[in-house]
ChimeraX commands (.cxc) that place a marker at each C-alpha (Angstrom):
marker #1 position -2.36,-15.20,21.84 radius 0.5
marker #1 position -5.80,-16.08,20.32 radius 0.5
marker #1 position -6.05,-15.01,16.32 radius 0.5
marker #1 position -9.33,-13.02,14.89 radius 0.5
marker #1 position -12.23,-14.34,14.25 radius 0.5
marker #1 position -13.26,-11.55,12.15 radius 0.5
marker #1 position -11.52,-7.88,10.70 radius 0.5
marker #1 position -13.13,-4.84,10.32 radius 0.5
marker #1 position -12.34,-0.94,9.79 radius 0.5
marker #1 position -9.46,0.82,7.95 radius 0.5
marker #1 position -6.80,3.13,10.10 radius 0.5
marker #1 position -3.37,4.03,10.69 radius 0.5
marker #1 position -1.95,4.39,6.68 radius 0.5
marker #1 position 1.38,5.15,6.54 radius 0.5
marker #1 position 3.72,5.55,3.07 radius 0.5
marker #1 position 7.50,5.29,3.29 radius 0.5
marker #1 position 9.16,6.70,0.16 radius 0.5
marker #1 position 11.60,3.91,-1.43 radius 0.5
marker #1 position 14.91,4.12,-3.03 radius 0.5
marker #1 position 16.39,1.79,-5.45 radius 0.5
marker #1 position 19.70,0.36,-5.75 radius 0.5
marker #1 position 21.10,-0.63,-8.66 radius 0.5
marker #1 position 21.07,-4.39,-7.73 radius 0.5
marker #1 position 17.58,-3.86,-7.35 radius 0.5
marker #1 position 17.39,-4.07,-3.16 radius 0.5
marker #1 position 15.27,-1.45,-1.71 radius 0.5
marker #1 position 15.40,1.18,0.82 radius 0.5
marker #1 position 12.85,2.26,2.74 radius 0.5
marker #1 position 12.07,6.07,4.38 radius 0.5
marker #1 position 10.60,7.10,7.22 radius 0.5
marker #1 position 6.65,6.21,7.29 radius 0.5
marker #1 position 4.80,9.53,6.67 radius 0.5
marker #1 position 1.19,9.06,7.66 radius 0.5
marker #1 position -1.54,9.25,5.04 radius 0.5
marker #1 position -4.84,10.38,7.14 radius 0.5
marker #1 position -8.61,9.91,6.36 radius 0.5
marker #1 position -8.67,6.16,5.29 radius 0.5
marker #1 position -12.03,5.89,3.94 radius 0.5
marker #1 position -11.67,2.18,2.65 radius 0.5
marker #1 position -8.53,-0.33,0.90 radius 0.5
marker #1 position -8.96,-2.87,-1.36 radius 0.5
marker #1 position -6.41,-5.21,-2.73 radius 0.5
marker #1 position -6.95,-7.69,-5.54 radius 0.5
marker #1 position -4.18,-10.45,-6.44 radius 0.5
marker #1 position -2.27,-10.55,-10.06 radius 0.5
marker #1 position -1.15,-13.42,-11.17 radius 0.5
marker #1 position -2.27,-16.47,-13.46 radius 0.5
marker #1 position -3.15,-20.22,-12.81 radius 0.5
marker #1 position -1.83,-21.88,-15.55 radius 0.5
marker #1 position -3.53,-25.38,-16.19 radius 0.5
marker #1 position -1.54,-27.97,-17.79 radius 0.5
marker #1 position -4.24,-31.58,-18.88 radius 0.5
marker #1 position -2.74,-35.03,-19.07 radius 0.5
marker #1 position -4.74,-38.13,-18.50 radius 0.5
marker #1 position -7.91,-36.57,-19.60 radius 0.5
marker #1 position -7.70,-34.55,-16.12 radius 0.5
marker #1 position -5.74,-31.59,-15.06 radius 0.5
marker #1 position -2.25,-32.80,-14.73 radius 0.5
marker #1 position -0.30,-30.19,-12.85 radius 0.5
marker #1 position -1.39,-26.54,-11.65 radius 0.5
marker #1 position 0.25,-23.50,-10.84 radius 0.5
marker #1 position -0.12,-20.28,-10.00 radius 0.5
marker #1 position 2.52,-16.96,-10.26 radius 0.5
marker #1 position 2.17,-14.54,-7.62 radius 0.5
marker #1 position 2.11,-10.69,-9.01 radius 0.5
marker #1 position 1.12,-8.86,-6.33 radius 0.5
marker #1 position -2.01,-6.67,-6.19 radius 0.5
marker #1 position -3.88,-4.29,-7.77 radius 0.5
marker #1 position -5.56,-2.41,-5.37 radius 0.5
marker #1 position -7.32,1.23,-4.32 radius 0.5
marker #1 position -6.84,3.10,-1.57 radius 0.5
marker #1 position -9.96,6.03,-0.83 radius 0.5
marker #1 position -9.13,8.74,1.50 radius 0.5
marker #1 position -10.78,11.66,2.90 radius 0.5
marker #1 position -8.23,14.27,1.38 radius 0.5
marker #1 position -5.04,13.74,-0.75 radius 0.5
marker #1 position -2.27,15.35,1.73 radius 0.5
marker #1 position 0.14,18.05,-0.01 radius 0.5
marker #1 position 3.23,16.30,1.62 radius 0.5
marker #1 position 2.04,13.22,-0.43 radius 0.5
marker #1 position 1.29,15.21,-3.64 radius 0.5
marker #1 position 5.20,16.40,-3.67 radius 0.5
marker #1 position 7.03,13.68,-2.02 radius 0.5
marker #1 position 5.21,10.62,-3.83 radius 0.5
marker #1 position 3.50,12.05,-7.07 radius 0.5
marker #1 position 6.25,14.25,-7.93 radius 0.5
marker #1 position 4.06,17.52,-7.86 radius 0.5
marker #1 position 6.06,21.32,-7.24 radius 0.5
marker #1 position 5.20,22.99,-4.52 radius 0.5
marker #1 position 5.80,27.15,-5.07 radius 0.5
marker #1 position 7.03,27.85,-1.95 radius 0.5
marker #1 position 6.81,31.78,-2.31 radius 0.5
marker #1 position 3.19,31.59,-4.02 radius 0.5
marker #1 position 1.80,28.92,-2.37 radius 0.5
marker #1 position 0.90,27.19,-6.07 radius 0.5
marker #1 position 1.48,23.35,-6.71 radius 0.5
marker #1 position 2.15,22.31,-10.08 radius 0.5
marker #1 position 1.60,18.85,-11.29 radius 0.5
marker #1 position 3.03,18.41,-14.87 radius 0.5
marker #1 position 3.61,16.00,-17.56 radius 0.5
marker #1 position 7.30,15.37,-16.53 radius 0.5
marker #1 position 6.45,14.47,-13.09 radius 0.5
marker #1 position 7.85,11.16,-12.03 radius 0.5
marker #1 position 6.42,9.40,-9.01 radius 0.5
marker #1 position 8.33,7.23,-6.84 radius 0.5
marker #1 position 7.67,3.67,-5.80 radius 0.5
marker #1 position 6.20,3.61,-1.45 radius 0.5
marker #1 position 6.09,1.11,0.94 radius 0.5
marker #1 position 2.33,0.90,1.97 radius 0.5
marker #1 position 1.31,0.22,5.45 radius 0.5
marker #1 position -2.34,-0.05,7.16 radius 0.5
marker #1 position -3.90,-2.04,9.51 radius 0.5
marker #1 position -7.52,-3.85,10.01 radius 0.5
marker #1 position -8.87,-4.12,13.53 radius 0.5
marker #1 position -9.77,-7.62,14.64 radius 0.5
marker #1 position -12.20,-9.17,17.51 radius 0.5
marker #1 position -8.70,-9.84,19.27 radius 0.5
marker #1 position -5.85,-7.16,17.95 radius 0.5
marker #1 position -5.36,-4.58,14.78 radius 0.5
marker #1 position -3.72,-7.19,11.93 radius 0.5
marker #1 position -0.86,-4.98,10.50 radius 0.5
marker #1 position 0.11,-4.99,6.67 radius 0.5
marker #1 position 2.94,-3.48,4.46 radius 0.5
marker #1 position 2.96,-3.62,0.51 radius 0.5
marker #1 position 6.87,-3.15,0.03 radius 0.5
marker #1 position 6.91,-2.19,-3.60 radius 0.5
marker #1 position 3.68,0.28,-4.79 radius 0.5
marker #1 position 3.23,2.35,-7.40 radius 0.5
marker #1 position 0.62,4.76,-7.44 radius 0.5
marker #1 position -0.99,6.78,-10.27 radius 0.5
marker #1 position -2.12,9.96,-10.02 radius 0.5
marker #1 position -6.28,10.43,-8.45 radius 0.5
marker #1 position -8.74,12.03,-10.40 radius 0.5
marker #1 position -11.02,14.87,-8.62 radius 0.5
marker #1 position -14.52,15.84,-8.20 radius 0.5
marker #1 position -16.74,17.15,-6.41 radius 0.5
marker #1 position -20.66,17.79,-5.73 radius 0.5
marker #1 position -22.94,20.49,-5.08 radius 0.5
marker #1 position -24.01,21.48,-1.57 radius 0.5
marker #1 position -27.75,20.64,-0.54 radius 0.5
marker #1 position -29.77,20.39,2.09 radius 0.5
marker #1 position -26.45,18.39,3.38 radius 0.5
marker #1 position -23.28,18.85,3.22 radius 0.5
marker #1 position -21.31,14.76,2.12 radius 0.5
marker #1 position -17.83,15.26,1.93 radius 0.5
marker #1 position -16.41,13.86,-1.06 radius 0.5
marker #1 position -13.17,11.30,-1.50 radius 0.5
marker #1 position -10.02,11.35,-3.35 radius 0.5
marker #1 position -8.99,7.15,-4.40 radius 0.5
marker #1 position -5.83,6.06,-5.36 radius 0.5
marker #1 position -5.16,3.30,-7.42 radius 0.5
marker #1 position -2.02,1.26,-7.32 radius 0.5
marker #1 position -0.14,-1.63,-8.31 radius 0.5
marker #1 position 2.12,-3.90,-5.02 radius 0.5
marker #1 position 4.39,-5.54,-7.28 radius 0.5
marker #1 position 7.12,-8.30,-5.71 radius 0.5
marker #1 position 10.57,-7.15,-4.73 radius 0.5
marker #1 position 13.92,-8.04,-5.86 radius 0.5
marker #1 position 13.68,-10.90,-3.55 radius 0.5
marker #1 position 9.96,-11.75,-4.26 radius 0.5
marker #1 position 8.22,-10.40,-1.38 radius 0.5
marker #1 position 5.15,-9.07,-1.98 radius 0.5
marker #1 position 3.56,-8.08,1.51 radius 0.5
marker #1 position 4.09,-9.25,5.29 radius 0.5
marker #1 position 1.29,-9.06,8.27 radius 0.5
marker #1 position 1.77,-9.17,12.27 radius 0.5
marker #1 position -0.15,-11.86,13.41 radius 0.5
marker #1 position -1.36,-13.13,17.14 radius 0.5
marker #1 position 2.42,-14.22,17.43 radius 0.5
marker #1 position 4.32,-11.15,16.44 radius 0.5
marker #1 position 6.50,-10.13,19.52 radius 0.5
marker #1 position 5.31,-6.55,21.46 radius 0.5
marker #1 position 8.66,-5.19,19.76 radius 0.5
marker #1 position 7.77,-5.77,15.89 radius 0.5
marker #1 position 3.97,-4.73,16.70 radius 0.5
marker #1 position 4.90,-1.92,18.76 radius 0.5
marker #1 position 7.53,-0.33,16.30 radius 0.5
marker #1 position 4.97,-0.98,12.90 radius 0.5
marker #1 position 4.80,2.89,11.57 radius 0.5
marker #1 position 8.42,3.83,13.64 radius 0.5
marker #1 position 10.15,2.32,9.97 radius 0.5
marker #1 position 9.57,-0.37,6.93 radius 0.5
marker #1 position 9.65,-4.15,9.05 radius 0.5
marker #1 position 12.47,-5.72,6.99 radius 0.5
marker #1 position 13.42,-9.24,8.89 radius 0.5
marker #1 position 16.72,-9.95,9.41 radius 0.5
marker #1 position 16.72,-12.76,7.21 radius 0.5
marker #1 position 14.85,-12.65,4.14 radius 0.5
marker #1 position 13.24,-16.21,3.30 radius 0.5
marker #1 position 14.42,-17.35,-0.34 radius 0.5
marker #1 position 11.60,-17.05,-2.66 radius 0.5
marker link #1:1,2 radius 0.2
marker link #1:2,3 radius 0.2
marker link #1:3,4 radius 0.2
marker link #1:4,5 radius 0.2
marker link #1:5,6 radius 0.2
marker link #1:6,7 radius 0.2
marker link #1:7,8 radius 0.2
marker link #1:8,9 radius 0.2
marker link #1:9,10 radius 0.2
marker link #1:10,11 radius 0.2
marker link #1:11,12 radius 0.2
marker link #1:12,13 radius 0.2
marker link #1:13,14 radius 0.2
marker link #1:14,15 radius 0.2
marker link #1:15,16 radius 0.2
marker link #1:16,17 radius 0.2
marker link #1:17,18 radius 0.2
marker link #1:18,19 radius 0.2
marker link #1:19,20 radius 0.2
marker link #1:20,21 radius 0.2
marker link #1:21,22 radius 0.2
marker link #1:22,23 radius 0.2
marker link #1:23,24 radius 0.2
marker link #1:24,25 radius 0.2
marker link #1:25,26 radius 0.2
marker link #1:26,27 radius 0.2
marker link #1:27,28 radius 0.2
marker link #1:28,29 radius 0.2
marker link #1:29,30 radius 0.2
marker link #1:30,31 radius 0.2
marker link #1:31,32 radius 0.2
marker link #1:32,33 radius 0.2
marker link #1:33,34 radius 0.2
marker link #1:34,35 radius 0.2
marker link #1:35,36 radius 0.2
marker link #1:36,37 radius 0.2
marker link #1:37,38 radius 0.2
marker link #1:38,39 radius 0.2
marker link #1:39,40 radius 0.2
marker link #1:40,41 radius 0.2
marker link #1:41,42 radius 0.2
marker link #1:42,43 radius 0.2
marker link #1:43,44 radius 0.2
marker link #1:44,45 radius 0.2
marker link #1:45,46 radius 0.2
marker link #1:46,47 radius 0.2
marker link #1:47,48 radius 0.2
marker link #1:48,49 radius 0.2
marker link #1:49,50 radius 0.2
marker link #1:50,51 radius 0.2
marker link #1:51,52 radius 0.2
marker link #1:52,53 radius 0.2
marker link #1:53,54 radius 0.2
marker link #1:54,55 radius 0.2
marker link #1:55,56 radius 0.2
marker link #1:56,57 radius 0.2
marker link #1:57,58 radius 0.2
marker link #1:58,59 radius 0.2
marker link #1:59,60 radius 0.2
marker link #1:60,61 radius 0.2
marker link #1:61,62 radius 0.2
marker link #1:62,63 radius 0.2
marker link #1:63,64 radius 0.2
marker link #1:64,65 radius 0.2
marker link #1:65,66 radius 0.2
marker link #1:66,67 radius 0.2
marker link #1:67,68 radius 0.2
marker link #1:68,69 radius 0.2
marker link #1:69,70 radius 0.2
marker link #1:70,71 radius 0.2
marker link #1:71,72 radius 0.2
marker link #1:72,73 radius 0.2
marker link #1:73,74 radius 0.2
marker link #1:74,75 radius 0.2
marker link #1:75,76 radius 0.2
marker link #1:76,77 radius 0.2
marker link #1:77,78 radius 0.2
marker link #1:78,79 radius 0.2
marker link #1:79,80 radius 0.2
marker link #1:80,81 radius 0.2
marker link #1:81,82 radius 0.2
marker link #1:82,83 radius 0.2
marker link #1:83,84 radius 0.2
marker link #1:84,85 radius 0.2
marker link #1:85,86 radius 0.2
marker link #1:86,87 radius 0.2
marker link #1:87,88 radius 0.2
marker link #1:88,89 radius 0.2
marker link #1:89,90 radius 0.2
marker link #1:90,91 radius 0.2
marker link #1:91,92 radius 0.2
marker link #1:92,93 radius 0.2
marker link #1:93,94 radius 0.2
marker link #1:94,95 radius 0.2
marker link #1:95,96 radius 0.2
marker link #1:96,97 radius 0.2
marker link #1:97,98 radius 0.2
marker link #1:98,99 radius 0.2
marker link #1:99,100 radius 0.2
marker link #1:100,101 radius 0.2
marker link #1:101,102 radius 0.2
marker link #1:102,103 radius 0.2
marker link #1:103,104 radius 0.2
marker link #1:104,105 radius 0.2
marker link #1:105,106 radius 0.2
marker link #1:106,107 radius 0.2
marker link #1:107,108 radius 0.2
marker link #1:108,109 radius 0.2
marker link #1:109,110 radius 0.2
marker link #1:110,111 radius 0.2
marker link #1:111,112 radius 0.2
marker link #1:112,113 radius 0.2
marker link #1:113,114 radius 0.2
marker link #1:114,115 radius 0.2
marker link #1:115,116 radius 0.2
marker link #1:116,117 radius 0.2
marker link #1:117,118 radius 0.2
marker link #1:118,119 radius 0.2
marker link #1:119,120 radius 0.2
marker link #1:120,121 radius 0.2
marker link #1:121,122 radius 0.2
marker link #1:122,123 radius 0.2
marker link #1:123,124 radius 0.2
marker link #1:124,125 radius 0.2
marker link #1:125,126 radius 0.2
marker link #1:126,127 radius 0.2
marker link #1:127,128 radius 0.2
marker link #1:128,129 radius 0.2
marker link #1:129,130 radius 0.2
marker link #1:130,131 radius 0.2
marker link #1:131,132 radius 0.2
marker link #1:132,133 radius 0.2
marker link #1:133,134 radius 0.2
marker link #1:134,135 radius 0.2
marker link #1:135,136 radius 0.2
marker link #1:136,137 radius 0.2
marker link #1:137,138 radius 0.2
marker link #1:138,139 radius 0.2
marker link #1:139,140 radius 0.2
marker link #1:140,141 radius 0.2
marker link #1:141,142 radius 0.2
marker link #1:142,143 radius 0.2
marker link #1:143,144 radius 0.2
marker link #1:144,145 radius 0.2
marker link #1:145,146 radius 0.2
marker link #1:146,147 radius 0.2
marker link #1:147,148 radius 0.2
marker link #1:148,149 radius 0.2
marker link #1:149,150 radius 0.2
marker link #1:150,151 radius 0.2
marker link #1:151,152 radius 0.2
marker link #1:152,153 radius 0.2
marker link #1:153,154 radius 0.2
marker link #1:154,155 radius 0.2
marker link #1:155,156 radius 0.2
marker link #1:156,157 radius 0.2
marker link #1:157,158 radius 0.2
marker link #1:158,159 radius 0.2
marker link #1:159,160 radius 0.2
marker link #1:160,161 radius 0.2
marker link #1:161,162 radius 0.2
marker link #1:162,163 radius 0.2
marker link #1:163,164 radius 0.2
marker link #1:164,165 radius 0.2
marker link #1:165,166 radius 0.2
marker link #1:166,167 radius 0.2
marker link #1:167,168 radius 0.2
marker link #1:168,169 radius 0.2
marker link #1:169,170 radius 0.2
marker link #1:170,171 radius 0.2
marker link #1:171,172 radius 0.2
marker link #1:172,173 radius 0.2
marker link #1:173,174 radius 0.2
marker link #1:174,175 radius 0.2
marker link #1:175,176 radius 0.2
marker link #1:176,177 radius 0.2
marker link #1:177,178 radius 0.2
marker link #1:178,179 radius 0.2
marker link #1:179,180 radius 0.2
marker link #1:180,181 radius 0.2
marker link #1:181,182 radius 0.2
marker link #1:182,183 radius 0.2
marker link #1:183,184 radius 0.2
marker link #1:184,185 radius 0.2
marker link #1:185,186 radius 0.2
marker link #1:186,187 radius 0.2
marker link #1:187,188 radius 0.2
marker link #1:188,189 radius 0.2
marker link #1:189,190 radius 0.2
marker link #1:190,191 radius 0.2
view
């Protein structure tokens, strides 16, 4: 299959809530969506460390730390408030209560970005999310909806993945199955 030329657009986020074991391995839940992807960006962590010999730059490296990233969205969705940020839902009142002893849990991310060919799908394996701030705007002559933006940190797993993508060579069953659960290979490359 041809690969893209080019990527565009934002759809299909899904969050899978993770569990840790105490060796560190991770388990993954079933991929709730997250609707109303506005826009996702991802910037790398890490540091290129330069060491000079010779008069010239010797030997280079770089360490791979994941991302730093945002994630905008039309509307925060309750299920996400409770499951992921660790807010309390009343269920007789109707209330939610976020407070200081809230704890979030760690997600799997997953999104795609269409293509000139096919959708190019993504999963961040080990993200942390802090809590959005809010606001909003008066009405006037129209009515812009506001956004709600996440910010987060994709740090490496146990085993040093960091994220994995379909590509034009990802088999109909893999691509197919993306947001069904977390793609975990069958064998894990050594890092």
């Amino acid at each position: 299959m041809a690969e893209n030329k080019v990527r565009f657009g934002l759809k299909n986020v899904h969050y899978a809530v993770v569990t840790e074991a105490a060796d560190g391995k991770l388990t993954f839940g079933t991929p709730e969506r997250y609707p109303g992807a506005v826009s996702l960006s991802l910037e790398p962590r890490g540091e290129t460390s330069e060491f000079y010999a010779d008069d010239r730059v010797y030997y280079a490296t770089t360490v791979n730390n994941g991302y730093e990233g945002t994630y905008e969205a039309a509307e925060l969705p309750l299920k996400f408030r409770t499951d992921v940020l660790g807010d309390q839902l009343d269920e007789t009142s109707g209330i939610l209560t976020e407070t200081t002893n809230s704890k979030p849990k760690t997600i799997a991310l997953m999104f795609e970005f269409d293509g000139d060919v096919k959708a190019t799908r993504h999963v961040l394996y080990n993200v942390t999310v802090s809590r959005p701030g809010t606001s909003s705007e008066t009405k006037t002559e129209t009515t812009e909806p506001t956004t709600q933006e996440l910010s987060f940190i994709a740090a490496p797993t146990i085993d040093g993945v960091v994220k994995r993508s379909t590509t034009g060579t990802t088999t109909p069953a893999v691509y197919d199955a993306w947001y069904t659960n977390v793609f975990e290979p069958t064998e894990v490359p050594t890092p």
